[in-house]
C-alpha positions as CSV (number, residue, x, y, z in Angstrom):
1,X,0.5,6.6,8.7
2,X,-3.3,6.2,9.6
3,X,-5.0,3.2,11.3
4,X,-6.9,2.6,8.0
5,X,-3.7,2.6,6.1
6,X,-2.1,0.5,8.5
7,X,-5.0,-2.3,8.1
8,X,-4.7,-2.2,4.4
9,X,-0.9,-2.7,4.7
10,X,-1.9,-5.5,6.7
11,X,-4.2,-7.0,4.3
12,X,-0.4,-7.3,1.8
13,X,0.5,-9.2,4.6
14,X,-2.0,-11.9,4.1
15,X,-1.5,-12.5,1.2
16,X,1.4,-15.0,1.6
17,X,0.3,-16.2,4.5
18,X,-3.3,-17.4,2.3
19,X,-1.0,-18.4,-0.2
20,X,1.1,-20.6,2.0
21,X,-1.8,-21.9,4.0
22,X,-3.5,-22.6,0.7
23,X,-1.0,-25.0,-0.8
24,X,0.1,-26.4,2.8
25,X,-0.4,-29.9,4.6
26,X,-2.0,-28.3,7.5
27,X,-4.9,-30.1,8.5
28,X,-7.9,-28.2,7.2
29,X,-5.9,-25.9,5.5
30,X,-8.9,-24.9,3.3
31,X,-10.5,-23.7,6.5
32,X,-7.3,-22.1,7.6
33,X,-6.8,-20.4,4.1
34,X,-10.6,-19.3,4.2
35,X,-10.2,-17.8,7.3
36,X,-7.4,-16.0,6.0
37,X,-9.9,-14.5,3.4
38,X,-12.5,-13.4,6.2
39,X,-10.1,-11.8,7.6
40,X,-9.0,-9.4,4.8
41,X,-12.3,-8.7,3.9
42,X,-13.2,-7.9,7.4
43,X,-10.4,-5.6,7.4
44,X,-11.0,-4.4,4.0
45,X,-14.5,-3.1,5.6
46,X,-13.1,-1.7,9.1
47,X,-10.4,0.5,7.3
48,X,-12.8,2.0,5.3
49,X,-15.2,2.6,8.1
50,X,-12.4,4.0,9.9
51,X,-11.3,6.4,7.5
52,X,-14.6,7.5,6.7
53,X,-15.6,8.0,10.3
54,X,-12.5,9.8,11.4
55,X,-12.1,11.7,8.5
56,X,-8.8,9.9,7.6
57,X,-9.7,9.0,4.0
58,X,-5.9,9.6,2.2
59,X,-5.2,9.7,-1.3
60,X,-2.2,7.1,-0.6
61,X,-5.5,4.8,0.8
62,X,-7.3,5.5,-2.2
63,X,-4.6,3.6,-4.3
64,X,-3.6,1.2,-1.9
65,X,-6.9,0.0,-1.2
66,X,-8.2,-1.3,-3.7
67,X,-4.4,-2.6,-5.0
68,X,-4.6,-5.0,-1.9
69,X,-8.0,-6.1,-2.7
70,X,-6.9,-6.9,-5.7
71,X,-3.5,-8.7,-5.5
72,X,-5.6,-10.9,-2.8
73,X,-8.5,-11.8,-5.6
74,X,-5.4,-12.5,-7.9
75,X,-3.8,-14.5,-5.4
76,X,-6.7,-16.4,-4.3
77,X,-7.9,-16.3,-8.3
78,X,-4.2,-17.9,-8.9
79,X,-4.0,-20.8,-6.4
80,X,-7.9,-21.9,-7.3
81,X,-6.4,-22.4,-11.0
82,X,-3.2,-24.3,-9.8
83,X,-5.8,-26.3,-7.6
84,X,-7.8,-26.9,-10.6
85,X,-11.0,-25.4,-9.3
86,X,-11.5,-22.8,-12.2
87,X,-10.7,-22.9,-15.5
88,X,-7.5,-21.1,-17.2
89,X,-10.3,-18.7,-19.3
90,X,-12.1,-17.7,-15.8
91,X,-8.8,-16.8,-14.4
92,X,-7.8,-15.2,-17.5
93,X,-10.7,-12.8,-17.5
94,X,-10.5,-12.0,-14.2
95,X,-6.5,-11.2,-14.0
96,X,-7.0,-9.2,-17.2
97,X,-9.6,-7.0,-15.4
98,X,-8.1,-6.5,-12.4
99,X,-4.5,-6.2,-14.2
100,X,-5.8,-3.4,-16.4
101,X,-7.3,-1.9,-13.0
102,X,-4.3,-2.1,-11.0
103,X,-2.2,-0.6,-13.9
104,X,-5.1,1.9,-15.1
105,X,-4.8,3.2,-11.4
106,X,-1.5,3.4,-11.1
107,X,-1.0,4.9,-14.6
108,X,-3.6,7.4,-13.2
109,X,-2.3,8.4,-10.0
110,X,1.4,9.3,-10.9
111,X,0.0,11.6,-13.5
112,X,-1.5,13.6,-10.9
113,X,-5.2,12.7,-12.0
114,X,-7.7,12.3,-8.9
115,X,-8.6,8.5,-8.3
116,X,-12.3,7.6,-8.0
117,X,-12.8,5.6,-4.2
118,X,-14.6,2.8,-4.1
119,X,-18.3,3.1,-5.0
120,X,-21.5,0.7,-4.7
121,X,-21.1,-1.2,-7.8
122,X,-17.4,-2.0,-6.8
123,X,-17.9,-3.1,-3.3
124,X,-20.6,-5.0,-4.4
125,X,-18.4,-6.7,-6.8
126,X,-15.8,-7.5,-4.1
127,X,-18.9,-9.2,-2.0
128,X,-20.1,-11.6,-4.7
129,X,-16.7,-12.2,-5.6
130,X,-15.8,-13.1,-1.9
131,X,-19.0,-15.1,-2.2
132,X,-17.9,-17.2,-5.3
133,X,-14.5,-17.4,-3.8
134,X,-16.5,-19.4,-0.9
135,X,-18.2,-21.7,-3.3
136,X,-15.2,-22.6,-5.2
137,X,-12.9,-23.2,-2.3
138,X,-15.4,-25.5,-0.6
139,X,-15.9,-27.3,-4.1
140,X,-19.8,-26.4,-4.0
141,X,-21.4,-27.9,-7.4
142,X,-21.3,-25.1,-10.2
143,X,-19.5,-22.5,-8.3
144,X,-17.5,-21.8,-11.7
145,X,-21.3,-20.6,-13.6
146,X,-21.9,-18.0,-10.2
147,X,-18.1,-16.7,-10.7
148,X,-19.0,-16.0,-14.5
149,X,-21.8,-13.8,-13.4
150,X,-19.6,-12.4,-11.4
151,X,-17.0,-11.9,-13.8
152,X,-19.8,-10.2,-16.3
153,X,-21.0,-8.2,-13.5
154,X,-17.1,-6.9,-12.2
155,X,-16.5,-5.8,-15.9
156,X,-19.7,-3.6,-16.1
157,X,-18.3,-2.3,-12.9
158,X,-15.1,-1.5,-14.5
159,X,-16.8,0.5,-17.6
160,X,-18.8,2.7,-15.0
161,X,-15.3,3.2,-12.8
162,X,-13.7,4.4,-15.9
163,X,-16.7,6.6,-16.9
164,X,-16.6,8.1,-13.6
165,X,-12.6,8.8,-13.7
166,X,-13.5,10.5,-17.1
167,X,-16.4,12.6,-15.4
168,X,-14.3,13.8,-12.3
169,X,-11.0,14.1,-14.4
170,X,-12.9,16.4,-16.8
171,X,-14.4,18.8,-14.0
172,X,-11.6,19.3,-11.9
173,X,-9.8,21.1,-15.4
């Protein structure tokens, strides 16, 4: 087990511990639970510079990256709905997205087909959806219209992941 692998292991970690802080009567738990964010994006970005730099990238990180980024959107996603800070159709959309992801990868790698890393248009995503994360957590007036645009903008992501899968699945035949 790599450094990079161990930070994203770390990053399931927080996930409760967001979760908890979240729904807690810690005084400035918001902050708290933000912070908790920070920190798995920061993570998210020093595993992958680590593995990248030290030639560690592992088909095991592959999967599990991205799976942790997305069990902490759906986390975060989920406790902003229970909060009452989105609506139930802008968490629908997004859990259907990133459920069909998480499944579509899954589905993917125990069939022995190579998984595509993260590209440009998908880190991206995860920035502007760390972004409206920040607006809707801090209550900032129509932080629900920027996550909709983001919402558009993660599914165009998703079509050109899915072309790419096609594309690399096809030449590696």
């Amino acid at each position: 087990m790599n450094l990079p692998n161990l930070l994203t292991l770390f990053r399931f970690i927080l996930i409760p511990l967001y979760l908890g802080l979240f729904f807690s009567d810690v005084p400035h738990r918001m902050l708290w639970a933000f912070g908790v964010l920070l920190l798995a994006g920061l993570t998210d970005v020093i595993d992958g510079y680590l593995a990248r730099k030290n030639g560690q990238v592992t088909q095991l990180g592959i999967m599990l990256d991205p799976l942790a980024d997305k069990l902490m959107m759906l986390a975060v996603f989920l406790s902003l709905l229970i909060s009452g800070r989105i609506t139930l159709t802008a968490a629908a959309a997004i859990f259907i997205r990133d459920l069909g992801m998480i499944i579509a990868s899954a589905i993917f790698h125990f069939r022995g087909k190579i998984t595509v890393p993260a590209n440009v248009m998908g880190k991206l995503t995860t920035v502007l959806y760390y972004v409206a994360l920040s607006l809707l957590i801090f209550d900032v007036p129509d932080a629900e219209k920027f996550l909709w645009g983001v919402i558009a903008f993660s599914f165009l992501t998703s079509l050109i992941y899915l072309f790419q899968f096609k594309l690399i699945n096809q030449r590696s035949m």
